[in-house]
Structures are given as C-alpha cells and as structure tokens.
NULOBA-541428 format. One line per 2 residues: their letters; for each residue x, y, z of N, C-alpha, C. Coordinates in pm, whole numbers, plus 50000, padded with zeros to 5 digits. Layout:
BEGIN
A = X,Y,Z,X,Y,Z,X,Y,Z  ... .
REM end
This chain:
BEGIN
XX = 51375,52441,50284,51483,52343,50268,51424,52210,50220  51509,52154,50166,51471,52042,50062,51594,51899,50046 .
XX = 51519,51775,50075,51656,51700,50044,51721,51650,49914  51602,51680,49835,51613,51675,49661,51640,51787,49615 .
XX = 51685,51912,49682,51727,52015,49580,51762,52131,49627  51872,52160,49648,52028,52207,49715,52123,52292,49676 .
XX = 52149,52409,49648,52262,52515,49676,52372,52441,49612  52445,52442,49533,52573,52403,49500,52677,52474,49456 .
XX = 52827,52474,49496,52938,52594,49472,53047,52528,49400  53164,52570,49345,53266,52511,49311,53300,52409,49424 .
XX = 53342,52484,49541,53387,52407,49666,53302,52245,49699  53190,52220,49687,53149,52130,49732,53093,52051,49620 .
XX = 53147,52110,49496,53061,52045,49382,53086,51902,49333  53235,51840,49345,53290,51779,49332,53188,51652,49437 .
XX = 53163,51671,49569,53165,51569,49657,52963,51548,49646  52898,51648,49623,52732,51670,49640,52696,51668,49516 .
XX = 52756,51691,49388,52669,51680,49264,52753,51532,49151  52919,51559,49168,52989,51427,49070,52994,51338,49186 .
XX = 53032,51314,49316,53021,51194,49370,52860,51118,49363  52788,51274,49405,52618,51208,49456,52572,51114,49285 .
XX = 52618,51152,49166,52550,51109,49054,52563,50993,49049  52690,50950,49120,52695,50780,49096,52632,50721,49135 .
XX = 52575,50718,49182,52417,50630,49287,52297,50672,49205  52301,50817,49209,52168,50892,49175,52171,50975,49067 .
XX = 52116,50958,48942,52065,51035,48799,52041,51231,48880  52148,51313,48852,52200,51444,48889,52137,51542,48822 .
XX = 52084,51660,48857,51980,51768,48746,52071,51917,48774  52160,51975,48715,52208,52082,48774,52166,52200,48674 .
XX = 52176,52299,48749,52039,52388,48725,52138,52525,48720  52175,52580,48620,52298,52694,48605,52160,52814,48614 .
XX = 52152,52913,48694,52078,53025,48717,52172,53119,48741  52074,53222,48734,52170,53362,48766,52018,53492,48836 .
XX = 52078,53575,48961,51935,53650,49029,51833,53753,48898  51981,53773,48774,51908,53877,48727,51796,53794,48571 .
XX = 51787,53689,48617,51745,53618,48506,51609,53571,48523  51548,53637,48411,51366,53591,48441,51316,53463,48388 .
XX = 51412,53386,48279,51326,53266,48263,51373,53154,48358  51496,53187,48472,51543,53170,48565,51425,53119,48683 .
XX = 51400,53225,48658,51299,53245,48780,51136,53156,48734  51146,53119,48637,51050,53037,48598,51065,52913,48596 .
XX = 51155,52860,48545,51221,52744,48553,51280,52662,48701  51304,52754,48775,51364,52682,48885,51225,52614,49008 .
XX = 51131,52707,48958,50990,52641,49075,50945,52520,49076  50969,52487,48930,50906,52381,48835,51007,52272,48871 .
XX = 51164,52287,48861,51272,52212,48890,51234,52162,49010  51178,52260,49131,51205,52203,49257,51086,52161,49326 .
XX = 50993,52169,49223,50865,52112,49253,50865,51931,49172  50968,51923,49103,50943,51779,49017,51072,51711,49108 .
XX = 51145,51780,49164,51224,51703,49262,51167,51673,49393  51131,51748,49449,50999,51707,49547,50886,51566,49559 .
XX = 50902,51610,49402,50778,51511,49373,50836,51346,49321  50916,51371,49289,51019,51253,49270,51059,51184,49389 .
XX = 51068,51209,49473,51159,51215,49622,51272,51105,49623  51333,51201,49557,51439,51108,49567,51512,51019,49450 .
XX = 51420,51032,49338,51456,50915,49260,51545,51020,49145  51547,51109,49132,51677,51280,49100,51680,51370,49229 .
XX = 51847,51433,49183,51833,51536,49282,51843,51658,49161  51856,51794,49232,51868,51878,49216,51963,51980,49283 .
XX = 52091,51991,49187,52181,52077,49241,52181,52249,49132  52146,52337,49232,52117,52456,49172,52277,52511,49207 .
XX = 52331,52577,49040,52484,52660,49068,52388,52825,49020  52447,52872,49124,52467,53080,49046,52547,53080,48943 .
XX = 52524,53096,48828,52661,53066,48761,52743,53208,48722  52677,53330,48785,52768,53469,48793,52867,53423,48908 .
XX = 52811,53359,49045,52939,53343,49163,53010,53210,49106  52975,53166,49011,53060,53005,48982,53118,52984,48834 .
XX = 53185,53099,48792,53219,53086,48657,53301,53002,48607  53375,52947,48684,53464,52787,48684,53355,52696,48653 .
XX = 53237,52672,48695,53170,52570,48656,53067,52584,48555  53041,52734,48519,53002,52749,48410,53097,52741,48293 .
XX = 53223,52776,48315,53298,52731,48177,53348,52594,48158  53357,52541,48280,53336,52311,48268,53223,52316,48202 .
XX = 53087,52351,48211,52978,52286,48138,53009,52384,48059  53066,52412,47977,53022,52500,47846,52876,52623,47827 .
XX = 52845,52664,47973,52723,52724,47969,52728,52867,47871  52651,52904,47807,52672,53017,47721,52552,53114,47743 .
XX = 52449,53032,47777,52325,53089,47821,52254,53072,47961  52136,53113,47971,52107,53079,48133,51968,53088,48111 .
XX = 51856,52992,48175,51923,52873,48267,51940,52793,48118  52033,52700,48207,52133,52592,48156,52119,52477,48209 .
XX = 52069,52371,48189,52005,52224,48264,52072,52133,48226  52167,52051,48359,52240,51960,48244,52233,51837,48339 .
XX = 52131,51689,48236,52174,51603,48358,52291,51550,48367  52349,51449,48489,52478,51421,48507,52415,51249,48575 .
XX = 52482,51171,48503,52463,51008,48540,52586,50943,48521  52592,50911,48649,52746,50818,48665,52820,50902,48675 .
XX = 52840,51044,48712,52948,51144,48667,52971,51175,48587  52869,51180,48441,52901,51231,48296,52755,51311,48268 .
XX = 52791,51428,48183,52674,51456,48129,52632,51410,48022  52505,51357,48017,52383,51281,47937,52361,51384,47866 .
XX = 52298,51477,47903,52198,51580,47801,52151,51685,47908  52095,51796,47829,52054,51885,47862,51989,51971,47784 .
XX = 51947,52143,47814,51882,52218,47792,51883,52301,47816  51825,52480,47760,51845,52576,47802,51733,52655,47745 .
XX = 51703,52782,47843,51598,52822,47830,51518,52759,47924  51390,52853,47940,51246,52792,48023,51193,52708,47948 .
XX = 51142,52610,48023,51015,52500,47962,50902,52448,48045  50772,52423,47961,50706,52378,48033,50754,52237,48135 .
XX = 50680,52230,48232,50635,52161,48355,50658,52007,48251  50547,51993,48159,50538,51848,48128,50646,51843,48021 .
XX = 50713,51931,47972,50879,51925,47873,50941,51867,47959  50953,51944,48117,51098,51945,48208,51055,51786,48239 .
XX = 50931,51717,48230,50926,51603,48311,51017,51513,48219  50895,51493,48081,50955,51428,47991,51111,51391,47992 .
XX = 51169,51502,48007,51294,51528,48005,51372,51438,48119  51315,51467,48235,51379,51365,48348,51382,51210,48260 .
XX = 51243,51223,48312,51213,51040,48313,51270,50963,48206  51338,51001,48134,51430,50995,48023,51572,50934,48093 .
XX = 51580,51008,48196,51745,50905,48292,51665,50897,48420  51568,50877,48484,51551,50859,48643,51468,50696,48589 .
XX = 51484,50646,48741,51440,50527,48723,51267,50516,48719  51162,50454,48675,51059,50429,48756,51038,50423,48888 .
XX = 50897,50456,48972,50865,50461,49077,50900,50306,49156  50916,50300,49252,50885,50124,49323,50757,50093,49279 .
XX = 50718,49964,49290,50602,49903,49275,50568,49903,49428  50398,49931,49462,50385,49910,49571,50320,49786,49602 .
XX = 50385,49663,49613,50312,49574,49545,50210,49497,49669  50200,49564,49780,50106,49546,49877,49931,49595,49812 .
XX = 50018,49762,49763,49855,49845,49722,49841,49791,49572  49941,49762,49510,49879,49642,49350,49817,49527,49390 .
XX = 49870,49480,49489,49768,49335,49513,49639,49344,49569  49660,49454,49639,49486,49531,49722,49383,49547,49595 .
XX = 49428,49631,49506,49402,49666,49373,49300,49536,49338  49410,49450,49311,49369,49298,49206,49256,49216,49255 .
XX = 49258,49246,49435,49203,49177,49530,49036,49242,49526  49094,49356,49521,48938,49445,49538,48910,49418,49424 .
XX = 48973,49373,49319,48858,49333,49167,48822,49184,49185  48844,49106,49239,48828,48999,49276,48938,48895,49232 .
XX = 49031,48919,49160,49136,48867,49115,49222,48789,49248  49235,48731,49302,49297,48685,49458,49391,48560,49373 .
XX = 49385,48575,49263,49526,48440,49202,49624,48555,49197  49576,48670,49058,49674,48761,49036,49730,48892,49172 .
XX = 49698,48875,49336,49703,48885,49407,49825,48855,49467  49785,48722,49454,49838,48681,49543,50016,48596,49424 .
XX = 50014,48580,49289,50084,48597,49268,50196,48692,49255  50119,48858,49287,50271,48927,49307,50262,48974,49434 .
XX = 50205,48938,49550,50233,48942,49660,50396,48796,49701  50337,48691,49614,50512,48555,49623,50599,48668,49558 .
XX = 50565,48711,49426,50699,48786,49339,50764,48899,49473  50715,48950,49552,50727,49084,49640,50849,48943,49741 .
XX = 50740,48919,49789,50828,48787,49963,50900,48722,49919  50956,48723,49738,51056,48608,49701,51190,48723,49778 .
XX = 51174,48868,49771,51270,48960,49803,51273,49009,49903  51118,48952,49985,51120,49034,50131,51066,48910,50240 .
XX = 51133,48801,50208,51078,48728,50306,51000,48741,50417  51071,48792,50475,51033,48825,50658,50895,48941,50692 .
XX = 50849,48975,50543,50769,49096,50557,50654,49038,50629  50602,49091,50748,50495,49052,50783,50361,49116,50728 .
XX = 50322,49256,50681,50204,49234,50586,50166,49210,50537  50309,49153,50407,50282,49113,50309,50274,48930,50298 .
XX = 50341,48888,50411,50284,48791,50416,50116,48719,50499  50068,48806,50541,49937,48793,50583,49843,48851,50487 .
XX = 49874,48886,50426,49785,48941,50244,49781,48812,50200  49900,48748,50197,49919,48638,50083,49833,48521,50171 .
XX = 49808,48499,50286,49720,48425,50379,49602,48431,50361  49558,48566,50329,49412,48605,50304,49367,48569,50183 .
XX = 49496,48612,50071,49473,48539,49915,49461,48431,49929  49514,48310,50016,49523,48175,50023,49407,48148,50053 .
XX = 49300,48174,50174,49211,48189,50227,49066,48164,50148  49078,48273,50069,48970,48361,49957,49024,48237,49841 .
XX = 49088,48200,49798,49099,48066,49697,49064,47966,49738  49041,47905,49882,49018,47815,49930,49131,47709,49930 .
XX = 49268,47743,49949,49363,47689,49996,49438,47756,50160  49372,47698,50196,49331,47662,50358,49530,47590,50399 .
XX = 49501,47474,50317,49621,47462,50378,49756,47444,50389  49773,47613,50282,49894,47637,50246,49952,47767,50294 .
XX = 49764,47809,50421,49808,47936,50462,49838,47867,50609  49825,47730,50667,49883,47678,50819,50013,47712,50801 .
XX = 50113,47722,50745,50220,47688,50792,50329,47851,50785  50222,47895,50734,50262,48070,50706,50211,48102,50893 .
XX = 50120,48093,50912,50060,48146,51033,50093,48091,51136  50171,47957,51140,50251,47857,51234,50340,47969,51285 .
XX = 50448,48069,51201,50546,48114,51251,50483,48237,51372  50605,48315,51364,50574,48428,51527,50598,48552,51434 .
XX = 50438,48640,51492,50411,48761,51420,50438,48866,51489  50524,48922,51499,50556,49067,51603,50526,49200,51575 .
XX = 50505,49252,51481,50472,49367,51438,50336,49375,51385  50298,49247,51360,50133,49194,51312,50055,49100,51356 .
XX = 50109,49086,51515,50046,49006,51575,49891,48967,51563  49798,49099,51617,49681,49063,51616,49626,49044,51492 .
XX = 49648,49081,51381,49568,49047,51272,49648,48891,51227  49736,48852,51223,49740,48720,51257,49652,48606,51320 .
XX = 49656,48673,51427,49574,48607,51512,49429,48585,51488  49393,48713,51416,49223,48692,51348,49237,48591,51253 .
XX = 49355,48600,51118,49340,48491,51050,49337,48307,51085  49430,48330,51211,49394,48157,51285,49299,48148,51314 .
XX = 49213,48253,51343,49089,48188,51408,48993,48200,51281  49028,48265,51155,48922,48239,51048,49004,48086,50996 .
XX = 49094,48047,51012,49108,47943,50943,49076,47800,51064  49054,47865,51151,49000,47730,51289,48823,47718,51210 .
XX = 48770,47844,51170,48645,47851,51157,48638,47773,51030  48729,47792,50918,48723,47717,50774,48704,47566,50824 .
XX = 48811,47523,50950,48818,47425,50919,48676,47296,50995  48583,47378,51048,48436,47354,51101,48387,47276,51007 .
XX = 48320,47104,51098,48240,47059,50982,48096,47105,50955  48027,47133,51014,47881,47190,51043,47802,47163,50892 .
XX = 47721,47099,50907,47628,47080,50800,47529,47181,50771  47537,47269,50659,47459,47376,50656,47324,47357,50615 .
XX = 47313,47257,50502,47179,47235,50542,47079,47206,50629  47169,47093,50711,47080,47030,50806,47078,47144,50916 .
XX = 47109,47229,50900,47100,47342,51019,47036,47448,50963  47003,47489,50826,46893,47533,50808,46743,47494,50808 .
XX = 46738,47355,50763,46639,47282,50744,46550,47277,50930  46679,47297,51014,46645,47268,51208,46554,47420,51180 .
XX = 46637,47493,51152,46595,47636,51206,46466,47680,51097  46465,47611,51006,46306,47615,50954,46127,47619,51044 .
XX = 46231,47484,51082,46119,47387,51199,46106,47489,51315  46237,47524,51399,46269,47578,51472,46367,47718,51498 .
XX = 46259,47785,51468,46340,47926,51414,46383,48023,51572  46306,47994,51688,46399,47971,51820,46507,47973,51846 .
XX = 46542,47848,51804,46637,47784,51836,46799,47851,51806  46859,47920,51894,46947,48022,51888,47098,47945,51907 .
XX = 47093,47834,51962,47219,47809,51959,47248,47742,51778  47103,47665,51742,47164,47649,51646,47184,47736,51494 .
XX = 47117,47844,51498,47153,47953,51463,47311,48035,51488  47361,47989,51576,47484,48034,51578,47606,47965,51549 .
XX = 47500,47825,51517,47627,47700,51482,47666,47769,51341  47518,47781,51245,47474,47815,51130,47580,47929,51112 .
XX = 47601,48015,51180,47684,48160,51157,47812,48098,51132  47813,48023,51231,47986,47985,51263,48027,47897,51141 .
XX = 47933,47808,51054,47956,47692,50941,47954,47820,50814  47864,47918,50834,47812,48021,50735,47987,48025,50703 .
XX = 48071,48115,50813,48195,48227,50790,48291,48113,50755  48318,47970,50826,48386,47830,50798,48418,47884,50598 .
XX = 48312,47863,50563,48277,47854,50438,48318,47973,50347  48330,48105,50418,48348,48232,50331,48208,48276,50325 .
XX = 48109,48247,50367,48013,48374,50316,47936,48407,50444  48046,48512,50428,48094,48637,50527,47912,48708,50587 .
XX = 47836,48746,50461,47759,48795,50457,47671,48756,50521  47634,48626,50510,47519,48540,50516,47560,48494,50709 .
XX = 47677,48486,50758,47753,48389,50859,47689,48585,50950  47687,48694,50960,47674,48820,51012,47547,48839,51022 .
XX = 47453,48802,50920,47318,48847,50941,47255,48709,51023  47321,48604,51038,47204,48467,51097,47289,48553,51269 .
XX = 47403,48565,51320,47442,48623,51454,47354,48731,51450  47352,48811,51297,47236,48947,51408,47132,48903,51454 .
XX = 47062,48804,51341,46916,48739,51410,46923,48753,51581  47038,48671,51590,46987,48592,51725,46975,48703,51818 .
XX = 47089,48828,51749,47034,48946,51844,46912,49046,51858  46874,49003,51751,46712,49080,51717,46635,48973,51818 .
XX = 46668,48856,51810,46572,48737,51880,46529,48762,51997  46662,48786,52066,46732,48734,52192,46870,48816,52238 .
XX = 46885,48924,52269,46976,48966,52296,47066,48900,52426  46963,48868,52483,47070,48824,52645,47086,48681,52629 .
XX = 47021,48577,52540,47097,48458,52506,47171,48402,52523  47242,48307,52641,47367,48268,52656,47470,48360,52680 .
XX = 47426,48468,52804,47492,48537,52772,47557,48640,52686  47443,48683,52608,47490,48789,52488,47562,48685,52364 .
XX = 47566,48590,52345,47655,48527,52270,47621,48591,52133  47508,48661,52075,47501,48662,51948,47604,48775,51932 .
XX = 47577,48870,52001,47685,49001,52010,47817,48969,52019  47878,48864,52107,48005,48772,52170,48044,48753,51984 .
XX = 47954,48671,51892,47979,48665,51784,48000,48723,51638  47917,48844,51671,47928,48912,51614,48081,48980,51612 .
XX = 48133,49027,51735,48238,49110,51733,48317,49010,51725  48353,48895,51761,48468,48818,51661,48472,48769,51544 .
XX = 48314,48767,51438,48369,48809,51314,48420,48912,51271  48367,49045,51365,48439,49168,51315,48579,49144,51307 .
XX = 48620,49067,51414,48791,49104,51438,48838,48971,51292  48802,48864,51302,48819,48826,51193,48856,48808,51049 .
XX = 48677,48914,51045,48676,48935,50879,48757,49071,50854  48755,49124,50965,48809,49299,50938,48961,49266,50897 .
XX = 49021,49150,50911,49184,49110,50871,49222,49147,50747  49111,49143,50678,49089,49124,50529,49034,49260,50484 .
XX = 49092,49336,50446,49028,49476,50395,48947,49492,50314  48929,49410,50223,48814,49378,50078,48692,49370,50186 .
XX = 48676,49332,50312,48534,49356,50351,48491,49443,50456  48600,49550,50464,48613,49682,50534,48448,49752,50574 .
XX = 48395,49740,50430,48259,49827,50408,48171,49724,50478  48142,49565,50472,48070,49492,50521,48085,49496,50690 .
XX = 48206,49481,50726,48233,49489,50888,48144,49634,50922  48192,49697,50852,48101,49874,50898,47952,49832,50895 .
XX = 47914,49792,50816,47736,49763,50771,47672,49664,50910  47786,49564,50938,47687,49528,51069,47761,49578,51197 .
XX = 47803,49644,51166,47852,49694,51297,47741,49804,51339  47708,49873,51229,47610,49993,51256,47466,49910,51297 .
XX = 47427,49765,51220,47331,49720,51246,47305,49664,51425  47442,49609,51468,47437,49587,51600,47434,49723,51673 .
XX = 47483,49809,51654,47438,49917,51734,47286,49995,51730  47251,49980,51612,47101,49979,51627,47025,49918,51696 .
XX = 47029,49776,51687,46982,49705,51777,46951,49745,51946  47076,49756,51987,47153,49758,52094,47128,49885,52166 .
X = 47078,49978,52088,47083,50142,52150,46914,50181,52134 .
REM end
C-alpha cells in the first residue's frame, strides 16, 4: 500500500482522481491483467510516485472493469497514461516506456522538489561561504520566522562573519525545541566577547610555560576569537601538563568547548579529533 498510488473505479473516480488534481498534478494509469507492457509500465509508475512523495499521485483504472472511463479518456490502447491538472487532461501516452521517458514526462507538470534550505546553507557553510549561508538561511525565516534551527544556523553564520552583534538579539529570545544548542551559542558569544590579550599571554607562557591558569586564559581568548583549533590544543596542554590542576579545569574546558563548538556542525570532525585526544590522555 502506497499514498501516491491507488486503485481507482468509476465510483470513486470523480472524488480521488478529478477532485484530488486540483491541488495535485494527477497520473492515471489505464491497465488491463492480460496486458504485458502493462505489467512493465506500472512498476516504474509506482516506483516514480514513491519517489516523488507526493509531489504526483497515481491513480491506476482496470480499464476491462471500467469501460465508462475508458471511453471518457478516449483509450483505444493499453496502457494508456494520461496526466490530469486542475481537472483537465494535459497530455499523455501509450505503450511502455523507459524509466527516464516516464520521468521526463512527469516533471513536465509536477512541481520541483522544496529547497532544503537548512542542508543548502550547510552546503555553502561547509565551503566556507557563511555570507551566501547565511543569506538564504534570512530568504528561508523571511517565511518561517519562528523556525528555531534555522534560526540558530543564521547565529552561527553571524558568528563565523564576525558579527557578534547581530546574533544578541536573536539569542535574547526563548528556545524550546533548541534549547541547549542555544545555549552553547551564548556562551560562544560570552567567549567572543573576552578581552584577553593574546599576545601578552603568549609572550607569559613563553617565559612561563607552567603556568596553567594562564594557558587557559590563552584557550579561552584563543575560541573568543574563532580559532577553534588553536583555543583546544593550548586546554589539552594543560592536560598533558597537569591533569588535576584546579581541579581538572583543563578537561572542565575542554568539554565546554566541545558543547560550544559542537553547535556549529562545520567543526563536527574537529570536536571528534580532541575528544579522542582527551581520552588518550586520560585512559
């Protein structure tokens, strides 16, 4: 059973194939049991309706038990393919055809797919593009306001451009379905907003390569800044250093950049890389 492609009789034809077309571009499919290119044609029909889901249906008539509706469509032969849009027939066909004929043939009255414009902006993002990102992530929320993924994408695009503070007032509101990754982005944008002098805190830890708290200032000014990379390996130090440090703090730090940076999927593979490195450590 199938919700794109359905049994149809005189009796119900009227309400499941001419009412359903008005909404939805209609594929009706005249077969008969003793018919072999029948039997070729219809797999293909109900495999491209499947695959469509939704965007055609498929109403299959017997047209030996339905000869009333084979003599409305003028059928003379079998199979007999006729689409129906708005309640009129467009066009059609008869005889078997290939798979990429029968498509052609649709996409000719069905609409295009949706845009998924969450996984297009992932796309743009993972090429490094975070303008063209994050511009059709606005084109998407001009129509879906309230979306909460898609507006924490567009936070992260804000983020990754270094407009800091045009993603406060996005993250001001109340996130219910996306709470916690919200919540990682306030605290990467508490971290952006860190003054920490990076030189002068490399230049300390030159002198004083010990020195673990300020090594962790260094992490914390590192991620402030975006580089993610550099802000993960000065926290592993301190755990190669010093594991019990203040209390474990290098580890303490480590796993809240994880929760952090992991907000952001473009650094999916990096969160994995020190995550495996702290467990090395550690085990």
């Amino acid at each position: 059973m199938s919700d794109f492609h359905f049994d149809v009789s005189l009796q119900d034809f009227e309400t499941r194939v001419l009412q359903a077309s008005l909404k939805t571009p209609l594929l009706v499919d005249f077969w008969a049991e003793w018919c072999a290119p029948c039997k070729t044609l219809k797999p293909i029909l109900e495999k491209l309706a499947d695959e469509y889901q939704g965007r055609f249906l498929l109403a299959k008539v017997d047209a030996d038990a339905n000869p009333e509706l084979s003599a409305y469509f003028g059928v003379r032969s079998i199979p007999t393919v006729v689409m129906l849009v708005n309640g009129e027939a467009r066009d059609g066909f008869t005889g078997a055809r290939a798979e990429a004929d029968v498509r052609a043939f649709i996409d000719r009255f069905v609409p295009p797919p949706p845009v998924d414009a969450r996984a297009e902006a992932a796309s743009l993002a993972a090429a490094g593009d975070w303008q063209g990102a994050y511009a059709m992530l606005q084109a998407f929320l001009a129509e879906h306001p309230q979306d909460e993924a898609a507006l924490l994408d567009a936070v992260a695009a804000l983020l990754e451009m270094g407009r800091a503070k045009e993603a406060e007032p996005i993250l001001a509101r109340e996130f219910t379905l996306e709470a916690e990754r919200a919540q990682a982005f306030r605290a990467r944008l508490s971290l952006a907003g860190g003054g920490a002098d990076i030189a002068l805190l490399q230049d300390k830890l030159a002198r004083l390569p010990d020195d673990h708290a300020a090594r962790l200032e260094l992490a914390r000014a590192l991620a402030g800044q975006g580089r993610y990379a550099e802000a993960l390996e000065a926290a592993l130090e301190v755990v190669r250093r010093d594991r019990h440090f203040d209390d474990a703090a290098g580890r303490r730090l480590l796993l809240e950049l994880f929760t952090i940076i992991g907000a952001t999927e473009c650094y999916d593979d990096l969160v994995r890389q020190y995550r495996r490195a702290l467990a090395a450590l550690l085990n």
